[in-house]
N, C-alpha and C positions, 0 to 999 in steps of 0.2 A: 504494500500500500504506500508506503514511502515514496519507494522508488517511483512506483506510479502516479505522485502525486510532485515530485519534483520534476522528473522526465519522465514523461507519457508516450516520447517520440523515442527514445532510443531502447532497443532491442531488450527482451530477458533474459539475460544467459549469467552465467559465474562475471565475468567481467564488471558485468551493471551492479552487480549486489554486493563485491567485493570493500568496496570505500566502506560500508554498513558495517557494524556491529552491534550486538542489542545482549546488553548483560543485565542480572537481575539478585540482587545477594539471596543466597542459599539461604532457604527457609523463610523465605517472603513469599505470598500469595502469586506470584508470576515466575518463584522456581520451590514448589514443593516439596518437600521432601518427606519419606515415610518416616511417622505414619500421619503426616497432616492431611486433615480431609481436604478433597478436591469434587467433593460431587457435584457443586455447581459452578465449575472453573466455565461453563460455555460466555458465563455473564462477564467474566474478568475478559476472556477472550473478546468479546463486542465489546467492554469499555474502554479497555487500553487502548484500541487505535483511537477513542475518541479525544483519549489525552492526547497522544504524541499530537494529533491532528490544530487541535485545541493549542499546543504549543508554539505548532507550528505559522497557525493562523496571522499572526502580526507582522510576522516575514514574510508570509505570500498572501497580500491580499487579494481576492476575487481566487485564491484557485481551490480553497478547503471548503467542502463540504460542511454547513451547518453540524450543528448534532441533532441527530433524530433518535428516535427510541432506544438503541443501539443493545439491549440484550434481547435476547430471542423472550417470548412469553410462553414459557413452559409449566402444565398443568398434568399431572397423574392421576387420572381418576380410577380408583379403581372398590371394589367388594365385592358383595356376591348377587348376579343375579335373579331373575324369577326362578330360574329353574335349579338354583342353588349352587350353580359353579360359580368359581371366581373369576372374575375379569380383572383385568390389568390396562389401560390404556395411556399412553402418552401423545400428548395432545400439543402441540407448537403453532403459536402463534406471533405477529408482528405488528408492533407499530408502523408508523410512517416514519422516512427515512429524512434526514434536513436538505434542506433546501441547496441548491448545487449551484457551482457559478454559474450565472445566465439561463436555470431552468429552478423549476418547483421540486422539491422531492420526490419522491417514489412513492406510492401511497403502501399501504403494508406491508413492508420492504425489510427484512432483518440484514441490517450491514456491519461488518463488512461479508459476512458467509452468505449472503443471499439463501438459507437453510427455506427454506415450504413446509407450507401443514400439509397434512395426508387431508383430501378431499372429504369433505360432508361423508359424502355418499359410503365412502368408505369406511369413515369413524361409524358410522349407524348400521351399516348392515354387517361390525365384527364386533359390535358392544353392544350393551344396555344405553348408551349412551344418545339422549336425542338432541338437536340443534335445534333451538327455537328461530334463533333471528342470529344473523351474521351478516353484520355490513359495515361499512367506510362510517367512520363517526367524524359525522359534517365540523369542519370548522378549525379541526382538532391541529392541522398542520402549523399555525402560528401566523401573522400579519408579517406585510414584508412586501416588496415588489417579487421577490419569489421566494413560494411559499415551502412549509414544509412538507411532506405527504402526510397522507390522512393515516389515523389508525385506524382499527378497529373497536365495533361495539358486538360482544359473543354473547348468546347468551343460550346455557344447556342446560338441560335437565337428565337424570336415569331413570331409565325404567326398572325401577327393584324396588319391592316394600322392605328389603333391610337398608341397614345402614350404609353408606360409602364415604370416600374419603376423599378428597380434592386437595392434595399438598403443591403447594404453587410456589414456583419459580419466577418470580418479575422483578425489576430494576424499572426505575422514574416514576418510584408513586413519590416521593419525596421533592425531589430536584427535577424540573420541566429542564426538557432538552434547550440548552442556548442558541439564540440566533446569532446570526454574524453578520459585518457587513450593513448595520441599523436594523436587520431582520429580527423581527420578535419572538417572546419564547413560545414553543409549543406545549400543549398541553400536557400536564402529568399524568401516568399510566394510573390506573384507579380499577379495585375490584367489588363488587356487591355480595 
């Protein structure tokens, strides 16, 4: 991302990447070591390029990318259906991504992995799991001549009379992604 964000025109091979280095002291959250947990290193993975980017912003202006949501929104739902087995489901989803030089963000966009949910249609016919309403949450991208992308608004139910459990994985219910460039903040990630 660096690389591609200083020179976008010269090639990728060992040569380009070489000037680079990226160290991290042993036993910090960006080099762990056992037996430190890492089960949701994917969030650290989205925010850190949003530092270096963020760092980098006042020396390149117009070429860094806003912040946008920047961890993936990951949701497990899982217990026991009607028929009394148990389900397991992992469910991914994205905010909208910041606003980019000279265009609008990406609307439910996980950057930098561009990772995807697994389709409706799929989550419902391999779980108890049903989708009420899923769609772009108007507005959500932030004010700006160019805007951020829109998130998402989810909203799911299960089909089981027992109990189940939804342990959720999300970053920016606290801190709204920054805009750049006079761009305003976008909205904070928020669950019901």
């Amino acid at each position: 991302m660096l690389k591609a964000t200083i020179a976008p025109d010269v090639p990728s091979n060992e040569g380009s990447f070489r000037p680079v280095s990226v160290s991290a002291p042993e036993g910090s959250v960006l080099n762990a070591v056992h037996p430190m947990p890492t089960a949701s290193r994917h969030i650290i993975g989205h925010l850190a390029p949003v530092c270096v980017l963020g760092a980098l912003q006042p020396v390149l202006p117009n070429k860094i990318p806003a912040e946008g949501a920047a961890a993936i929104f990951a949701m497990q739902v899982h217990g026991v259906d009607r028929a009394g087995e148990s389900f397991s489901n992992v469910v991914f989803n994205a905010g909208g991504a910041g606003a980019r030089p000279g265009k609008d963000g990406l609307n439910a966009t996980t950057f930098p992995s561009g990772v995807k949910g697994t389709p409706i249609e799929i989550i419902e016919n391999t779980s108890p799991i049903l989708v009420y309403e899923k769609e772009l949450r108007e507005n959500s991208g932030g004010d700006g001549e160019f805007r951020g992308g829109l998130g998402q608004t989810i909203t799911f139910g299960v089909r089981t009379d027992q109990p189940f459990h939804v342990p959720l994985m999300f970053e920016r219910t606290r801190y709204a992604p920054l805009g750049y460039e006079g761009g305003l903040e976008g909205e904070k990630a928020r669950y019901l």
